[in-house]
C-alpha positions in Angstrom: 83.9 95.4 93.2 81.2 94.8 95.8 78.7 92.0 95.5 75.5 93.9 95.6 77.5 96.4 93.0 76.3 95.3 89.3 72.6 95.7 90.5 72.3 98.2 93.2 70.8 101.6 92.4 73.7 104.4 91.9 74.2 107.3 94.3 76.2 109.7 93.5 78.5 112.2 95.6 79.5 115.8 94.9 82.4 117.9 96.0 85.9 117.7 97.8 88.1 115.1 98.3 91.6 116.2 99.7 94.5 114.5 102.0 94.8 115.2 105.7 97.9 115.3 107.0 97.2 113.6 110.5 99.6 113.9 113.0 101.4 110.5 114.0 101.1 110.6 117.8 97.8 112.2 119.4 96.9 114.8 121.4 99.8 117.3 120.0 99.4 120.4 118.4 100.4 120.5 114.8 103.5 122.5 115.3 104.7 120.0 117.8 103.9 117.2 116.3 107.0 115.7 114.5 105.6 113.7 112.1 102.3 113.2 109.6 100.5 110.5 107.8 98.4 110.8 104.8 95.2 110.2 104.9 92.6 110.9 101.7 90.0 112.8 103.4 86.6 114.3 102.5 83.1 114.2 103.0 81.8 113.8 99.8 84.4 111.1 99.1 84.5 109.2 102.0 80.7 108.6 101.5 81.2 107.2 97.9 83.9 105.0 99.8 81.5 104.0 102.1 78.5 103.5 100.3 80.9 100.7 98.0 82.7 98.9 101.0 79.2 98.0 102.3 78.2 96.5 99.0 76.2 99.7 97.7 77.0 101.5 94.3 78.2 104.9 94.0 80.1 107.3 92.1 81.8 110.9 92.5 81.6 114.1 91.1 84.6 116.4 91.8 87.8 117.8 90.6 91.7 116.8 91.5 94.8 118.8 90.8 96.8 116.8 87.8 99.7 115.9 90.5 100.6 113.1 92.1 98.0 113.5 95.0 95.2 114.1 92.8 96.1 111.3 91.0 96.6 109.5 94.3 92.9 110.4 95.2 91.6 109.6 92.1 93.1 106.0 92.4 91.7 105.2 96.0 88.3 106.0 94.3 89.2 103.5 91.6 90.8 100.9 93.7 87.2 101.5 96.3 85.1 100.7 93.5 83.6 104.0 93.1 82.6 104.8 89.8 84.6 108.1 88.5 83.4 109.2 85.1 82.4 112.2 87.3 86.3 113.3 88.6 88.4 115.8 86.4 91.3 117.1 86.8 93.0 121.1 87.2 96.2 121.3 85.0 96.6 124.8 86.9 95.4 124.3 90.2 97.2 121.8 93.1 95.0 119.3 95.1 93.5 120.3 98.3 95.7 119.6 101.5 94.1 119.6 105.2 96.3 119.5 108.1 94.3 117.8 111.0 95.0 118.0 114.7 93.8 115.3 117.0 93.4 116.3 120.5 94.0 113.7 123.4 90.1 112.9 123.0 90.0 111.8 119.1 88.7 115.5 118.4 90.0 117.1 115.5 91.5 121.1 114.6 92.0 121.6 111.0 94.3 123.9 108.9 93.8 123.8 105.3 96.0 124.8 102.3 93.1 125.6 99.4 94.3 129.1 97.8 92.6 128.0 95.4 92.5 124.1 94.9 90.7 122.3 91.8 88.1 121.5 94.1 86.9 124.5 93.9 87.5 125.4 90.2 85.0 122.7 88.8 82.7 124.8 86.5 79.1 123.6 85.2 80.4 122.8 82.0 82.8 119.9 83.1 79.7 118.5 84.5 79.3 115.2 84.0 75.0 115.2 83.6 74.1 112.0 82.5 76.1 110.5 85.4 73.7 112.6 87.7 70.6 111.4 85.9 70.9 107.9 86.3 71.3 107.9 89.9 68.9 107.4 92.4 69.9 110.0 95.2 72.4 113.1 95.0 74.7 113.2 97.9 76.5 116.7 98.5 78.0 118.6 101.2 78.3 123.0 101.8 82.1 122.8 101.6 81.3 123.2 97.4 79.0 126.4 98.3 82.1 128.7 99.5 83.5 130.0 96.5 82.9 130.1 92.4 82.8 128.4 90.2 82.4 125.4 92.2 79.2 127.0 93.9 77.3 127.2 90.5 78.5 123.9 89.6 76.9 122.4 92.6 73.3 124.3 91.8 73.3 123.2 88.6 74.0 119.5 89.5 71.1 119.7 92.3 69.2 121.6 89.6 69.4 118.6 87.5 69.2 116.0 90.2 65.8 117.6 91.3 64.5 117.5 87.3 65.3 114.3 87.2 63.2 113.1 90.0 66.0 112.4 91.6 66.5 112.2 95.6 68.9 114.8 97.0 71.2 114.2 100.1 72.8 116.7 102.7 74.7 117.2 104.8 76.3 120.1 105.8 79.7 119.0 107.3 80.4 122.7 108.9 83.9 123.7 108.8 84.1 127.0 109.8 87.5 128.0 109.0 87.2 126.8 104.7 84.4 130.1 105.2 84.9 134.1 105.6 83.0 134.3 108.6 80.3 132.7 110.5 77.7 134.3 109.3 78.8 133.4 105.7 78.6 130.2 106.8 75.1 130.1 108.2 74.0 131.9 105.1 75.4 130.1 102.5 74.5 126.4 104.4 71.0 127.6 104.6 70.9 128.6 101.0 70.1 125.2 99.6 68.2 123.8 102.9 64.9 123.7 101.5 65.6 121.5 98.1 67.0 118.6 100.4 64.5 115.1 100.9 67.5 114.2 103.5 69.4 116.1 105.9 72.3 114.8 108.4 73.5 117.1 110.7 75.5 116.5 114.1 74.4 118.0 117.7 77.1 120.5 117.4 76.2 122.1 113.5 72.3 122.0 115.3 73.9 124.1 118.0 75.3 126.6 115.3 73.0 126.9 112.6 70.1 127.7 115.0 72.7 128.9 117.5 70.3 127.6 120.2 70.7 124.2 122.3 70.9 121.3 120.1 69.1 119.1 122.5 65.8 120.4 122.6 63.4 119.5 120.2 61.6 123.0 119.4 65.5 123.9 118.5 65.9 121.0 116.1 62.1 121.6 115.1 63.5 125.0 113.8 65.5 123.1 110.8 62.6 121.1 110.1 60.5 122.1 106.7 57.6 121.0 104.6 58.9 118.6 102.0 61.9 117.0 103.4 61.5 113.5 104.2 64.2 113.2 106.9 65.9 115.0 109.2 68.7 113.3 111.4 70.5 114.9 114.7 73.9 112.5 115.4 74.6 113.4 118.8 77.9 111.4 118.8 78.6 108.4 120.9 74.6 108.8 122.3 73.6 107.8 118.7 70.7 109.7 116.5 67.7 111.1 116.8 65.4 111.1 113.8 62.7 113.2 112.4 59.7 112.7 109.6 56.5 114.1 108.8 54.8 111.0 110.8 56.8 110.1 113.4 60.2 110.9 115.7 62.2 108.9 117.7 66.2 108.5 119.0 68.4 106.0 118.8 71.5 104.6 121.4 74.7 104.6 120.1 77.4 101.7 120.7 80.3 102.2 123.1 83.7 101.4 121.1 87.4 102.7 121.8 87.2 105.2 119.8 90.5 106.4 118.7 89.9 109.1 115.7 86.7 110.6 114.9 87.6 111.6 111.4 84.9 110.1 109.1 82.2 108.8 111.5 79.4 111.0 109.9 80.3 110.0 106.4 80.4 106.4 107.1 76.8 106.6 109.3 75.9 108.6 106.3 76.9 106.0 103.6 75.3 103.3 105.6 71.7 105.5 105.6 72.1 106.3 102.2 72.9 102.4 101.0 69.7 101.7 103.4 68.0 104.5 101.2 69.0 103.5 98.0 67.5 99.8 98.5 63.9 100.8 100.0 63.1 104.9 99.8 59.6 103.8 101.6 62.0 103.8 104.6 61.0 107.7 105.3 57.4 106.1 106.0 58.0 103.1 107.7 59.0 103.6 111.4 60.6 100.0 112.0 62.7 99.7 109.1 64.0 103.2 109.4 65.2 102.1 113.0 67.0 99.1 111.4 68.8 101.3 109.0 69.7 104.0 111.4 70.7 101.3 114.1 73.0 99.8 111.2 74.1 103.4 110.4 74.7 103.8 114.3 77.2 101.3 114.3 78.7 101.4 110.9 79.8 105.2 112.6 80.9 103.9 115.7 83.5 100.9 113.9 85.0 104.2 112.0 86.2 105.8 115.2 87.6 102.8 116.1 90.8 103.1 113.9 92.9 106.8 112.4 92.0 107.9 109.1 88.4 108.1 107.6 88.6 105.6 104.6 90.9 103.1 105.9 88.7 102.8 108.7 85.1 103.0 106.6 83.8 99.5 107.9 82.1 96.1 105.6 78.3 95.3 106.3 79.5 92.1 108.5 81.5 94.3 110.4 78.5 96.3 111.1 76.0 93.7 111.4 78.3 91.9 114.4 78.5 94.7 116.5 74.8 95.4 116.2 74.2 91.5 117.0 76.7 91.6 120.0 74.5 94.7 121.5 71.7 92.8 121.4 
């Protein structure tokens, strides 16, 4: 367990966690590549991962297949430190598989097996609710939205979250091909956009949920509504740009060799979140929003630095030197 663990204040993260298949050599298509390594994957997840390795506390909310990979999954939460009274398990569904393409610039294509995985068959009723209530912010993703009866299970935990006082976290994590069209997508995304304090969302889901041109402001303004606290653009290896009610600003990002970009949103999201979970006066206070979204900056940029997404979630020191050396 992390050191800060025991004390910290609990966030807990809804939805899918799954294995990518990652080809062994870059910059091949999947049917040429001749070999694959496993890599647990998923937003939700990788957050919860995240949020632990830099000394935070979290848990997950989310359902395996009862096979070896769920059981797999279910173990790299354990062994992470990330609390899982939250995780069930599908006697009659399999575990989700993702089979990810990395082109020759550490982009990524994705095929996914799902028809239907256990992700997607967690019902309201397996719930766990008293988990939910004793955190203090609700992390979650759209990926949960697609089908029943996942997507009820996710309003009624937000539901819940939101009674409780409780802060709610977003971000959308687009992946068009998991929806039945485009449109679906942009509809069912936007659905829940006005219940979220905190929204993430990278340059490129700005460019498609407002299909306009992510870097103008009056295009992000377009995402921006009364009541949330925070919206943040990631605009890659530029860094962030960050919105409040009071003030707006944008952040450099660092340059590293990046490798694989799988899991640099969840880990700059983790890092905000752990930020978040310490000090939620943050959303008012301009300076030590900038510390926590330079640290979240960099804590994204060490995670490209390496394949996989959790193997390569980065510790706080790890963080905290590169944003020293930058200096």
């Amino acid at each position: 367990m992390s050191s800060g663990g025991a004390t910290a204040e609990l966030v807990v993260s809804f939805g899918e966690m799954l294995i990518d298949f990652v080809p062994d050599v870059a910059g091949v298509s999947l049917a040429e590549s001749g070999g694959f390594i496993k890599a647990p994957g998923g937003a939700p997840a990788n957050v919860a991962v995240a949020i632990t390795k830099l000394g935070g506390r979290s848990a997950f909310i989310g359902k395996f297949g009862d096979d070896e990979f769920g059981h797999m999954l279910a173990d790299i939460l354990k062994k992470n430190g990330v609390e899982d009274e939250g995780v069930r398990f599908d006697t009659n569904a399999r575990t989700a598989l993702a089979f990810v393409t990395l082109k020759s610039n550490g982009e990524r294509e994705f095929m996914f097996y799902r028809n239907p995985s256990a992700d997607m068959l967690l019902t309201e009723s397996e719930l766990n609710l008293s988990l939910i209530k004793r955190a203090k912010i609700f992390h979650y993703g759209s990926i949960s939205l697609i089908s029943e009866p996942c997507r009820s299970a996710h309003l009624a935990a937000m539901r819940a979250a939101k009674q409780a006082g409780i802060l709610l976290s977003y971000d959308p994590n687009v992946r068009l091909p998991l929806w039945p069209s485009e449109e679906a997508a942009r509809t069912g995304i936007k659905s829940i956009w006005k219940e979220a304090d905190f929204i993430k969302v990278s340059d490129d889901e700005v460019a498609f949920l407002t299909q306009g041109d992510p870097h103008k402001e009056e295009t992000v303004k377009t995402l921006w509504y009364d009541g949330l606290k925070l919206l943040v653009v990631t605009d890659g290896e530029k860094g962030c740009r960050y919105f409040t009610k009071d003030f707006k600003g944008q952040l450099p990002g660092y340059a590293v060799k990046t490798i694989d970009t799988t899991g640099a949103g969840d880990a700059f999201v983790g890092a905000l979140l752990v930020s978040i979970a310490k000090d939620n006066a943050l959303f008012k206070n301009e300076e030590k929003l900038k510390q926590a979204l330079t640290f979240a900056n960099a804590c994204g940029a060490i995670c490209t630095t390496k394949k996989g997404a959790i193997p390569a979630l980065p510790t706080a020191s790890m963080a905290m030197e590169l944003v020293a050396k930058a200096k």
